[in-house]
C-alpha positions as CSV (number, residue, x, y, z in Angstrom):
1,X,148.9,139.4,50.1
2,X,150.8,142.4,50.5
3,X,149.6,145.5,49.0
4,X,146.4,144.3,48.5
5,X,144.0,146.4,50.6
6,X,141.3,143.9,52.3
7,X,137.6,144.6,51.3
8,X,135.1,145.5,54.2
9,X,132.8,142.5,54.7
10,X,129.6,142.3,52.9
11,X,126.7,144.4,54.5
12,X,129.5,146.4,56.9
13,X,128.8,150.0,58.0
14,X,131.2,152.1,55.8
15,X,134.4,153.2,58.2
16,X,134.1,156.2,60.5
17,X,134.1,159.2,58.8
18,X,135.4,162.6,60.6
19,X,132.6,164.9,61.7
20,X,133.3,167.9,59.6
21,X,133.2,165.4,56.4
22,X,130.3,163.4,57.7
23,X,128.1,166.6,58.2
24,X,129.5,167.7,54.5
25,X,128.6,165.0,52.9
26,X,125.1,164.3,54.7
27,X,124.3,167.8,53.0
28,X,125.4,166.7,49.9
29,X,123.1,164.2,49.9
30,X,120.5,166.0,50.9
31,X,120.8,168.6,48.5
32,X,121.1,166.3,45.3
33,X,118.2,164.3,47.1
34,X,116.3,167.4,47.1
35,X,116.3,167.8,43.3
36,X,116.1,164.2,42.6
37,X,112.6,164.0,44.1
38,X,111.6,167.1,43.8
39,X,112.1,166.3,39.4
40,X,110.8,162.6,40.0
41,X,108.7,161.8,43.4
42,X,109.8,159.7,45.9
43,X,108.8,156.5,43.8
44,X,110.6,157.6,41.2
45,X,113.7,159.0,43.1
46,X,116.2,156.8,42.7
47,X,118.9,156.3,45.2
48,X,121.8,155.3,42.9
49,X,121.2,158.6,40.5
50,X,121.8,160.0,44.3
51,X,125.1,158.1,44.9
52,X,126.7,158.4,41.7
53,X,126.2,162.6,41.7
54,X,127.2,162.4,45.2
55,X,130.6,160.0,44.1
56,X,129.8,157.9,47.4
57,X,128.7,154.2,47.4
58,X,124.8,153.9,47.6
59,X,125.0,152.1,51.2
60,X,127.1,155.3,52.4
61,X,123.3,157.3,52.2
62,X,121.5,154.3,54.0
63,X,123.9,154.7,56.6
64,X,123.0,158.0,57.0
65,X,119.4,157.9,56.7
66,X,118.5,154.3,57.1
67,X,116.0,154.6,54.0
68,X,114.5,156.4,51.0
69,X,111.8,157.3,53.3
70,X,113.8,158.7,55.7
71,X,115.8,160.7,53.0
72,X,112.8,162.0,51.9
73,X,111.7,163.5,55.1
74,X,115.0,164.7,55.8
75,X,114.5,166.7,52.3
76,X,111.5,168.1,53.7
77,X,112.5,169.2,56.5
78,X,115.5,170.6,54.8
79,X,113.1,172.6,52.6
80,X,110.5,174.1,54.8
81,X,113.3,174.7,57.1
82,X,114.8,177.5,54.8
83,X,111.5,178.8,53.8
84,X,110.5,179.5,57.8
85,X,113.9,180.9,58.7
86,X,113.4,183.2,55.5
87,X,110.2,184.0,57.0
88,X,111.4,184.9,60.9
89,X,114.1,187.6,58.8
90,X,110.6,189.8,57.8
91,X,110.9,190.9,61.2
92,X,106.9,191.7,60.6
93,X,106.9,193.2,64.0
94,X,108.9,196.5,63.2
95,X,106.1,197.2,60.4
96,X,102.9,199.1,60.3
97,X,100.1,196.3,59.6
98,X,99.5,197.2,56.4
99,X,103.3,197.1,55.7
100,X,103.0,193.8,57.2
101,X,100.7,192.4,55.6
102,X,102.2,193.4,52.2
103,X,105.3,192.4,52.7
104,X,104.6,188.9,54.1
105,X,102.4,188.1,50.7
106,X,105.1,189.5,48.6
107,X,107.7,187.2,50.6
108,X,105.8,184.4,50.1
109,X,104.6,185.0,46.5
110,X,108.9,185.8,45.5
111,X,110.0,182.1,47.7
112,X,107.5,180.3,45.2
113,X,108.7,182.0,42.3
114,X,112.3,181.5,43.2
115,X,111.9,178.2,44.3
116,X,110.1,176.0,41.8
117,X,111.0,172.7,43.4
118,X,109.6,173.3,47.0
119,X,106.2,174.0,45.5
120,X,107.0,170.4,43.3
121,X,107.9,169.0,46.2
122,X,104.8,170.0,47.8
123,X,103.0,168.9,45.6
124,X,104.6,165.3,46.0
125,X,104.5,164.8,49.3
126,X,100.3,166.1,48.9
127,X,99.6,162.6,46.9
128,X,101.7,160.4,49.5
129,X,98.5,162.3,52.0
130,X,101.2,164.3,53.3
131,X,102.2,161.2,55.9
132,X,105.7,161.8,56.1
133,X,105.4,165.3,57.3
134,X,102.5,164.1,59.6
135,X,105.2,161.6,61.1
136,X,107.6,164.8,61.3
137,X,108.0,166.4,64.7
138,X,110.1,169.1,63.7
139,X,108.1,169.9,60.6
140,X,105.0,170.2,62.6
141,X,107.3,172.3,65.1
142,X,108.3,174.6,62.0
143,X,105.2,176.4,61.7
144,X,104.5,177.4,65.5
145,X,106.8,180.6,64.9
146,X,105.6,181.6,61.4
147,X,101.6,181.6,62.5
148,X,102.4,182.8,65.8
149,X,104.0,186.1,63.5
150,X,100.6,186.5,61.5
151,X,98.6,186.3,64.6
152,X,101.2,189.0,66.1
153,X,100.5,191.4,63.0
154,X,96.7,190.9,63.0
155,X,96.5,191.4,66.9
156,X,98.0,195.0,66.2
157,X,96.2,195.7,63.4
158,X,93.1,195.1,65.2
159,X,94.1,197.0,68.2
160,X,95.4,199.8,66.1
161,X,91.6,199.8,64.2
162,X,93.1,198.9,60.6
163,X,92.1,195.3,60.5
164,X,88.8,193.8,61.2
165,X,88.8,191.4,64.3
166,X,87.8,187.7,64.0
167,X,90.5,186.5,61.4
168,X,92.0,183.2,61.7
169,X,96.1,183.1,61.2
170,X,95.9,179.6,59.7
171,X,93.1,180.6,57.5
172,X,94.9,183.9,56.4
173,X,98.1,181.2,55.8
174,X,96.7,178.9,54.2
175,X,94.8,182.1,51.5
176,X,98.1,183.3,51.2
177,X,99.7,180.1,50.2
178,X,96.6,178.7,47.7
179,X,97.0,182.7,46.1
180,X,101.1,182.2,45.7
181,X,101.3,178.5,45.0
182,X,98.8,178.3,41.5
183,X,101.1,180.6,40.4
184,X,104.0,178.1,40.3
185,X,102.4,174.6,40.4
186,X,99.2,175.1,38.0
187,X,101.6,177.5,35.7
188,X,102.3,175.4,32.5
189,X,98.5,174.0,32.8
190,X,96.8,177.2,32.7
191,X,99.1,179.0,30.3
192,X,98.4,175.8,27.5
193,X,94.6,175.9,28.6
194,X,94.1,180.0,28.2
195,X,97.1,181.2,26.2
196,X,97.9,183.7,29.7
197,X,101.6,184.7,30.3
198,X,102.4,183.7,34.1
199,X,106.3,183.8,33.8
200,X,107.1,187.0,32.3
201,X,108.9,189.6,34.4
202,X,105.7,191.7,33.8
203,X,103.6,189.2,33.8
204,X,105.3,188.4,37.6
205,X,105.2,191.9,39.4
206,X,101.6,192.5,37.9
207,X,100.2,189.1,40.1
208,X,102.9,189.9,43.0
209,X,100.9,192.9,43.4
210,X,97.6,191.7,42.8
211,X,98.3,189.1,45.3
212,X,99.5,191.9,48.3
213,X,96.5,193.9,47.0
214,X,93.8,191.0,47.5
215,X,95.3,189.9,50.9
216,X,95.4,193.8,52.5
217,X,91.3,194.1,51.2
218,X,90.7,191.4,52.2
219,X,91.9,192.1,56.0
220,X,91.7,195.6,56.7
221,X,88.8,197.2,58.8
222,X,86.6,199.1,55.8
């Protein structure tokens, strides 16, 4: 009839979309993916909450990223992508070791602080046995330049005699990380359990520092 606009077939790919809205709206709906599972898990993220904040139609984000699993890794990678390109601006290299070191555990100890729904989200993807970011190329790609820059500081700091030789970069990583993490993700669990302020402002600096403190002893050359 005229004036009637015909409906797309059922199970049709939603029309072409122009590029510059295509890329807009894939990064809408990653971003209002990101705090859906981040606040609910992938199990209990739910793909029409998604759509409706998103004001597109639900098969609009499955043609995008084919499923919720997909999405989900696309959040990751969305995630630890901003965290490692906030880590490559340190520019560790222009920095005395010491400074280095210091500044890298005070980085990482601020991200965590300011970003309460990575560590969630970490924390998720740990009970799935972390598969999706094992079936992640670029995630695994992701952390070549951010040990390869703790390897770079710790090289110096040996040659320079401030930091005792033999340290592993992972290792040093991974300390940083467990030190910065609890801080976020075991928060409201030790607070109830010992009646210990973790979110204060003072509370805050006083374990920021702790943390750089800990992480220089526990490097440098005595």
């Amino acid at each position: 009839m005229p004036g009637v606009k015909k409906q797309p077939a059922r199970g049709a790919k939603p029309a072409p979309i122009k590029r510059r809205d295509r890329e807009r709206t894939r990064q809408e709906i990653l971003d209002i993916a990101f705090e859906e599972f981040a606040e609910n898990g992938l199990l209990g993220g739910n793909t029409d909450a998604i759509a409706a904040r998103a004001s597109i139609t639900k098969r609009l984000i499955f043609y995008y990223f084919n499923s919720k699993e997909e999405l989900f890794i696309a959040v990751l990678e969305m995630a630890y992508a901003k965290m490692r390109a906030a880590e490559e601006d340190l520019h560790l290299d222009e920095l005395e070791p010491e400074a280095a070191i210091r500044r890298l555990a005070e980085f990482t100890f601020d991200f965590d602080q300011a970003h309460p729904q990575f560590v969630r989200l970490v924390t998720i993807e740990n009970i799935h046995r972390g598969r999706h970011i094992t079936s992640s190329q670029k995630l695994k790609e992701m952390t070549r330049p951010s040990i390869s820059q703790i390897a770079k500081v710790l090289e110096r700091g040996v040659a320079g005699g401030v930091i005792r030789p033999g340290l592993d970069p992972i290792e040093l990583h991974m300390t940083l990380n467990a030190l910065c993490f609890f801080s976020v993700a075991n928060r409201h669990t030790f607070e109830a359990q010992f009646a210990w302020d973790m979110s204060s402002p003072k509370a805050r600096a006083q374990r920021r520092d702790e943390i750089a403190d800990l992480l220089w002893r526990y490097v440098r050359k005595d």
